[in-house]
SENU-479197 format. One record per residue: residue in three letters; x, y, z of N, C-alpha, C, O, CB in turn. Coordinates in steps of 0.2 Angstrom, whole numbers, padded with zeros to 4 digits, always signed. Glycine has a CB too. Layout:
residues N
ALAXYZXYZXYZXYZXYZ ...
end
This chain:
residues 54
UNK+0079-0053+0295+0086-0057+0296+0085-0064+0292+0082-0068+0295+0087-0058+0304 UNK+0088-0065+0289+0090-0073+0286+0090-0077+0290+0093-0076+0295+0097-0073+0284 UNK+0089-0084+0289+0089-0088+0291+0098-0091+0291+0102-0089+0287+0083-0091+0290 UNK+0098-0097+0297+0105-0099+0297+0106-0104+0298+0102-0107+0302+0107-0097+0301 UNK+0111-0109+0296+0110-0118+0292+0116-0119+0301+0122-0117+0300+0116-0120+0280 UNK+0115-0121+0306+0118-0122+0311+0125-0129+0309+0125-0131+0303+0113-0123+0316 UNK+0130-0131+0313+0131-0136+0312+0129-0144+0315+0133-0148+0316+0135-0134+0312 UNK+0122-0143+0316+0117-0149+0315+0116-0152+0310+0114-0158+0309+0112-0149+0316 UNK+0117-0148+0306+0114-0150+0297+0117-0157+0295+0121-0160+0299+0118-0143+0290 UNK+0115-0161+0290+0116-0166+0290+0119-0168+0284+0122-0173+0282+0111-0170+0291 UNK+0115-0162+0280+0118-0160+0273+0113-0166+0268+0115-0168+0263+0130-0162+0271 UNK+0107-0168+0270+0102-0173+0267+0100-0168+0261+0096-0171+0258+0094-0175+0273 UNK+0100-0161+0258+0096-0159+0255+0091-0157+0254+0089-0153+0250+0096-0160+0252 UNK+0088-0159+0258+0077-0157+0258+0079-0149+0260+0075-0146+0256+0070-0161+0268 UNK+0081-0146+0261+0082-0137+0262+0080-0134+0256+0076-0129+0256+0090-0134+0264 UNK+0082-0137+0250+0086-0134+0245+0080-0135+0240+0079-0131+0235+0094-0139+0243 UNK+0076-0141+0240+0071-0141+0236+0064-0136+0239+0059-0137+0236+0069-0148+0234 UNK+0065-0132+0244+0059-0128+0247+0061-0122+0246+0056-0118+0246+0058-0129+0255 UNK+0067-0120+0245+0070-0114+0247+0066-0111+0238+0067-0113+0233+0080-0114+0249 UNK+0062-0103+0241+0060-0102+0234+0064-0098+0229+0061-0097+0223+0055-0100+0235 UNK+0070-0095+0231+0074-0091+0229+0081-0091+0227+0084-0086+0225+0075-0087+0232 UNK+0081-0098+0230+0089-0103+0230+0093-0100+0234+0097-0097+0230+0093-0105+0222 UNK+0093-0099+0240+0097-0095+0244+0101-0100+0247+0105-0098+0251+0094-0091+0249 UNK+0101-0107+0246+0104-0111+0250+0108-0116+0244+0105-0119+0239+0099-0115+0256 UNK+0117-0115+0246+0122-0118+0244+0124-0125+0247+0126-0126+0252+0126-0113+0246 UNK+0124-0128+0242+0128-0137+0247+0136-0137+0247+0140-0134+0244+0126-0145+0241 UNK+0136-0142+0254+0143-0142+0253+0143-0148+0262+0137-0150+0263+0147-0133+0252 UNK+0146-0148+0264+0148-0153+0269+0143-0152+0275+0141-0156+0279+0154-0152+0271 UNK+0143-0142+0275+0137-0140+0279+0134-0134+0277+0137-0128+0277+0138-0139+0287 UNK+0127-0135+0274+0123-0131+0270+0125-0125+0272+0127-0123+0277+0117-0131+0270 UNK+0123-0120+0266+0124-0114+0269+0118-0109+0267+0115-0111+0262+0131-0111+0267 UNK+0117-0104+0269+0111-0099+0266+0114-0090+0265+0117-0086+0269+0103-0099+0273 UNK+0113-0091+0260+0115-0081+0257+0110-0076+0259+0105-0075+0257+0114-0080+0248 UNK+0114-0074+0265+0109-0070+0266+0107-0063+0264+0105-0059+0268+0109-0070+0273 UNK+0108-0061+0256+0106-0057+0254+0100-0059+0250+0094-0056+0251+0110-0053+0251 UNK+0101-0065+0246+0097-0070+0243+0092-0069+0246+0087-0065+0245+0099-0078+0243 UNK+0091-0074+0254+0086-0075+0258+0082-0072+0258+0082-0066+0259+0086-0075+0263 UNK+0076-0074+0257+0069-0068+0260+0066-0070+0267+0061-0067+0267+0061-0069+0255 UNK+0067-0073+0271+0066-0074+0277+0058-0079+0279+0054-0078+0283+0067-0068+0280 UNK+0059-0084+0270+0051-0087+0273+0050-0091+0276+0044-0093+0276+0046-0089+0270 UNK+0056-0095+0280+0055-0101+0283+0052-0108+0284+0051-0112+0288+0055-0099+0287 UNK+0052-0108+0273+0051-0113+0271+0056-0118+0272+0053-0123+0273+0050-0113+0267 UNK+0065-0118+0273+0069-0120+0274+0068-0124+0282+0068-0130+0283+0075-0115+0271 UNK+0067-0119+0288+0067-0120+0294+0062-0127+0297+0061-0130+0302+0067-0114+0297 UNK+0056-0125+0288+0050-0129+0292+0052-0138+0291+0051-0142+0295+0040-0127+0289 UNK+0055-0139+0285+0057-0143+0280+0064-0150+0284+0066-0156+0285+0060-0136+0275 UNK+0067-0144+0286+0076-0147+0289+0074-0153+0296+0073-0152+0302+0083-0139+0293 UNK+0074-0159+0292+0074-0164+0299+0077-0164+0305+0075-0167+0310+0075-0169+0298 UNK+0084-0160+0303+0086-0161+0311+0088-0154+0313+0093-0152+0315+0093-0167+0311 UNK+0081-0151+0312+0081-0144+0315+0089-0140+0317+0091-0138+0322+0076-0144+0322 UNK+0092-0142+0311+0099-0136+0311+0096-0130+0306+0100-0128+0302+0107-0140+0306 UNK+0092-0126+0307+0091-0121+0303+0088-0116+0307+0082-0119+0309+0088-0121+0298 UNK+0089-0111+0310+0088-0106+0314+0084-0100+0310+0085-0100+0304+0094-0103+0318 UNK+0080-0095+0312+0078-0090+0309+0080-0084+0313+0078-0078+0311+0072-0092+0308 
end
């Protein structure tokens, strides 16, 4: 299952330089493609204000 950009997100960008597959889209509140995704939860370990779910 893909991980999921909640709306906590802060939109800071640190997701986006971890993600290894570029599954994650900017915009007001990040978003993640979840066919993209590989589910490594580099993004989830990364995100300061724990808006990313797995």
């Amino acid at each position: 299952m893909a991980h999921v950009i909640t709306d906590s997100c802060v939109a800071c960008g640190t997701c986006i330089d971890e993600c290894p597959v570029g599954a994650i889209s900017e915009g007001d509140i990040y978003s993640i493609d979840a066919d993209t995704c590989i589910d490594c939860g580099a993004c989830a370990a990364a995100c300061p204000s724990g808006a990313i779910e797995g």
